[in-house]
N, C-alpha and C positions, 0 to 999 in steps of 0.2 A: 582127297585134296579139297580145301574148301575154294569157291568160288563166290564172286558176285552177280547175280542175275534180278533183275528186276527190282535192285535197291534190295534183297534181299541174299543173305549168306548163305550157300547151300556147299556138298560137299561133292559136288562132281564136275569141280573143273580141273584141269592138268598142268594147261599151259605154264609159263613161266611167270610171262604177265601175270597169269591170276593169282599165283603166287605171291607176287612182290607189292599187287593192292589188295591182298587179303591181311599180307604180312601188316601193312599200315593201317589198313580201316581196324584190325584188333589193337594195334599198338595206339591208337584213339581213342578206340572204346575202355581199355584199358585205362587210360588218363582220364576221360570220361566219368566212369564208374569209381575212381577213386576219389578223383574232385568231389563227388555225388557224397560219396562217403563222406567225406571229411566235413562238406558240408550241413549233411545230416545232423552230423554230432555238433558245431555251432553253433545251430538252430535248437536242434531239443536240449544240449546241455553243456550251453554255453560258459556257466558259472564253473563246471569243472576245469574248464582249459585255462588254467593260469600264466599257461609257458607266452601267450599269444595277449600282449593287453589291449590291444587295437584292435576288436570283434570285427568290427565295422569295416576296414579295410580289408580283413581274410576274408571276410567273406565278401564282397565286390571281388578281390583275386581271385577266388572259387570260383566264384560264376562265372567270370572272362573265359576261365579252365574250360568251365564246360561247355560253354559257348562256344569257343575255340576248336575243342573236340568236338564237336558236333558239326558245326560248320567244315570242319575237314572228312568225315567223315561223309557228308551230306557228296561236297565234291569230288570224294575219289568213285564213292558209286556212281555219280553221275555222269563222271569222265569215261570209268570202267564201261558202260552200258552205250555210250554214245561209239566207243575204240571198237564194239563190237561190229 
């Protein structure tokens, strides 16, 4: 089972707890990482994405993404590690 300890992911916790803020710090990183992605590809190759004509705005929405994901991410280790 993965756990959070010291702001860091490891895999030897049991409890339930650790369970249900491992389940969301990944369901974060997950949103995280793909903002990150989507982003990338805006950035270096911007001219292919025709579906999107508003660059300018996906990507400030992108960033809020990851901002947001990290920001929650930032808080449940913090929560996690204080509940201990």
């Amino acid at each position: 089972m993965i756990s959070i300890n010291d702001g860091n992911i490891n895999n030897n916790g049991c409890g339930m707890r650790d369970k249900i803020v491992t389940a969301a710090v990944v369901h974060f990183e997950a949103q995280k990482v793909t903002a990150e992605a989507n982003l990338l590809m805006y950035l270096e190759r911007g001219v292919q994405v025709s579906e999107h004509p508003d660059m300018v705005a996906e990507v400030v929405a992108l960033t809020k993404k990851i901002t947001e994901a990290s920001d929650c991410i930032r808080t449940l280790t913090a929560y996690a590690r204080e509940a201990k």
